[in-house]
Structure formats: C-alpha cells, structure tokens
C-alpha positions as a Markdown table, in Angstrom:
| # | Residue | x | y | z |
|---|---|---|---|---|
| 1 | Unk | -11.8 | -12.4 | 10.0 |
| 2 | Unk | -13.7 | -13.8 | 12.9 |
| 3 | Unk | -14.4 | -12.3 | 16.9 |
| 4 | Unk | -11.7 | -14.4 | 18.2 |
| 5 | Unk | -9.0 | -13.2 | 15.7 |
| 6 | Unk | -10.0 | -9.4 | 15.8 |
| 7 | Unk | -10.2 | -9.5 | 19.7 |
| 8 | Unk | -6.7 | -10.9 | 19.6 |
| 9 | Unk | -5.2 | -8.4 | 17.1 |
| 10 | Unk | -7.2 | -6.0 | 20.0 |
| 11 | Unk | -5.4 | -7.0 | 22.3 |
| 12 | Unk | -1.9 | -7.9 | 21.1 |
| 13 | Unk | -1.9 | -3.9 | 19.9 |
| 14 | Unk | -3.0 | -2.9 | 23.3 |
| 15 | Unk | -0.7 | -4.9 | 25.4 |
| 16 | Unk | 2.5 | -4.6 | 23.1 |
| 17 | Unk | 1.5 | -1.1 | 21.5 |
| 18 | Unk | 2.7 | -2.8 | 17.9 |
| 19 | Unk | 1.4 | -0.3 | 15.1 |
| 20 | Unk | -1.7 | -1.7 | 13.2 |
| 21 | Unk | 0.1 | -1.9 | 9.7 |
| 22 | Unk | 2.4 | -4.8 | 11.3 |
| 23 | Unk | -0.6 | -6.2 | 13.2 |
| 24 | Unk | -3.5 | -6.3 | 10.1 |
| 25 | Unk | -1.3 | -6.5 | 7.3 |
| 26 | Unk | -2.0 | -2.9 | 6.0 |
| 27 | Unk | -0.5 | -1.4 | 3.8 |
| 28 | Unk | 2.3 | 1.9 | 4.8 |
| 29 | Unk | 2.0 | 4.6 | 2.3 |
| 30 | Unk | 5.0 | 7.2 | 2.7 |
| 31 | Unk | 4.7 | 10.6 | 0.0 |
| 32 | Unk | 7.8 | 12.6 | 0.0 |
| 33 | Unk | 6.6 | 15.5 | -1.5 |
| 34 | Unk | 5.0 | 14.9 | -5.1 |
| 35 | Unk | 8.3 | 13.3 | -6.3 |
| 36 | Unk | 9.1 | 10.0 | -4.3 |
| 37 | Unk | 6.2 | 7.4 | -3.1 |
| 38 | Unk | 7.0 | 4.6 | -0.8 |
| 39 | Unk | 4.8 | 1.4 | -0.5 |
| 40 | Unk | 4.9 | -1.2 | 2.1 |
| 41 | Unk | 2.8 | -4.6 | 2.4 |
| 42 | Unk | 2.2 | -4.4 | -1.0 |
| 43 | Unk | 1.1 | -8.0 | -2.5 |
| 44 | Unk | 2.8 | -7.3 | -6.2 |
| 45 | Unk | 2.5 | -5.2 | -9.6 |
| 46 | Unk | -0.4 | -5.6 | -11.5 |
| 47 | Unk | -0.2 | -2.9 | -14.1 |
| 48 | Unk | 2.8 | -0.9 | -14.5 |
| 49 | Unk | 3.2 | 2.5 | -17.5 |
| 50 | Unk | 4.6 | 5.6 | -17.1 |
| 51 | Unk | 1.6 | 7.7 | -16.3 |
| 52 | Unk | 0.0 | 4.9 | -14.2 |
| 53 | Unk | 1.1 | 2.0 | -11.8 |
| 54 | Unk | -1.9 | -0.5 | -9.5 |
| 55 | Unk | -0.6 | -1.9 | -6.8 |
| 56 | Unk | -2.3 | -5.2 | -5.3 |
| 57 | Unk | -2.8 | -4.7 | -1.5 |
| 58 | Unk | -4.2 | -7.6 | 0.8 |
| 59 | Unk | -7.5 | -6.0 | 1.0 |
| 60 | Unk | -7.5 | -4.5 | -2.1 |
| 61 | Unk | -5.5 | -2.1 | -5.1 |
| 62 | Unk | -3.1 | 1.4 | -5.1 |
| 63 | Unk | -3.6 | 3.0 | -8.2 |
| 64 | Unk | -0.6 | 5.8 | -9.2 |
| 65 | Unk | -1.3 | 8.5 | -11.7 |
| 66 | Unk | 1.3 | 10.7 | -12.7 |
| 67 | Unk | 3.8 | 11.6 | -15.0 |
| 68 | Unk | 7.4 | 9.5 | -15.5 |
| 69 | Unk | 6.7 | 7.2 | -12.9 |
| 70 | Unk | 9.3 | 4.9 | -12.3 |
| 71 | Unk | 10.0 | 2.1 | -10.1 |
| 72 | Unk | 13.1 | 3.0 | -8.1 |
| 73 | Unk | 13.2 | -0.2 | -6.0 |
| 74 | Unk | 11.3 | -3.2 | -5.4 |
| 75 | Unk | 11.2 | -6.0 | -3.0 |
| 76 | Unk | 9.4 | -8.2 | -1.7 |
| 77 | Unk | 6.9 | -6.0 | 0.6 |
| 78 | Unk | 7.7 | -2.4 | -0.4 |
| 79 | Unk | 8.1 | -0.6 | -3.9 |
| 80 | Unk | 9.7 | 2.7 | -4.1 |
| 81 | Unk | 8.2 | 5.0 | -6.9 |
| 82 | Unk | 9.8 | 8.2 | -8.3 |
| 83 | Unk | 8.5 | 10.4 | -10.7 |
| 84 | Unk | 5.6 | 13.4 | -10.8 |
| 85 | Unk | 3.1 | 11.6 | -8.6 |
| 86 | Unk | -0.4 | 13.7 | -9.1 |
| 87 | Unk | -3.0 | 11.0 | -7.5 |
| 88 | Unk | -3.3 | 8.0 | -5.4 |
| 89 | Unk | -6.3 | 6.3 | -5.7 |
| 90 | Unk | -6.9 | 2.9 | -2.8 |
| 91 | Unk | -9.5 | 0.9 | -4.0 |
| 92 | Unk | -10.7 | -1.8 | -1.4 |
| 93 | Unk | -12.1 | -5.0 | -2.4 |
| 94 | Unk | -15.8 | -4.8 | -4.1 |
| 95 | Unk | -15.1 | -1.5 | -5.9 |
| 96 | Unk | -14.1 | -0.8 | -9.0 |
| 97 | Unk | -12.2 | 1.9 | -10.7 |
C-alpha cells in the first residue's frame, strides 16, 4: 500500500469516523460463546472438515479447530460457523501453520 493510499484511508476514517474493517478490508470476527463464530470479509474456503475449517482473508488465513464444526451460512463476504469452536488461529501472510 503506498503513503498516498494509507494517508487517505487516514483521513477518510478520521473525517467520516467509518470503522477500519470497511475502510482496509479487514476481516470482522464475531464469537458467540464457544458455539457460533461469525466471519466477515472473508475471501473464500480453503479447507473445510469437521474438526477444522481455513479461511482465506485479504491479508492472510482463519484457521478453526474444534469439534462438529459446521457451516451454518455462507455468502459472499461472511460465513457463519456453528459447532464446538476450541481455537482460532489468524495467520497473516509470510507465516505458516
């Protein structure tokens, strides 16, 4: 991303208080409980099993473990994952798991 862009993003949150998920393309993460996982931004499935799920991110992966995972809902830029979630895991680009 160069100065320009960043300084932009800057000031476009500043000046119309936008939340930076909508601004940088991150990804919202919302855990109800240990039961129901909610993913927005999310760039697609890339491995899916019922004791693990990877998310691809736009920087990045969301790695699931847990027990009778299950996806609930999809669309195009949030998931909705129900089962006995026990870890999330975000790796960012240039790591590994």
């Amino acid at each position: 991303m160069t100065r320009i862009s960043r300084r932009l993003r800057k000031w476009t949150h500043e000046a119309l208080d936008l939340p930076q998920d909508v601004l940088l393309d991150l990804p919202r993460v919302t855990l109800v409980g240990n039961k129901e996982l909610t993913v927005e931004n999310h760039r697609g499935v890339r491995h899916f099993s019922e004791n693990k799920m990877i998310l691809s991110l736009s920087e990045g992966m969301l790695e699931i473990e847990g027990a009778g995972l299950m996806i609930r809902a999809i669309l195009p830029q949030e998931v909705l994952i129900e089962g006995m979630i026990r870890n999330i895991k975000y790796i960012g680009m240039g790591e590994s798991s």
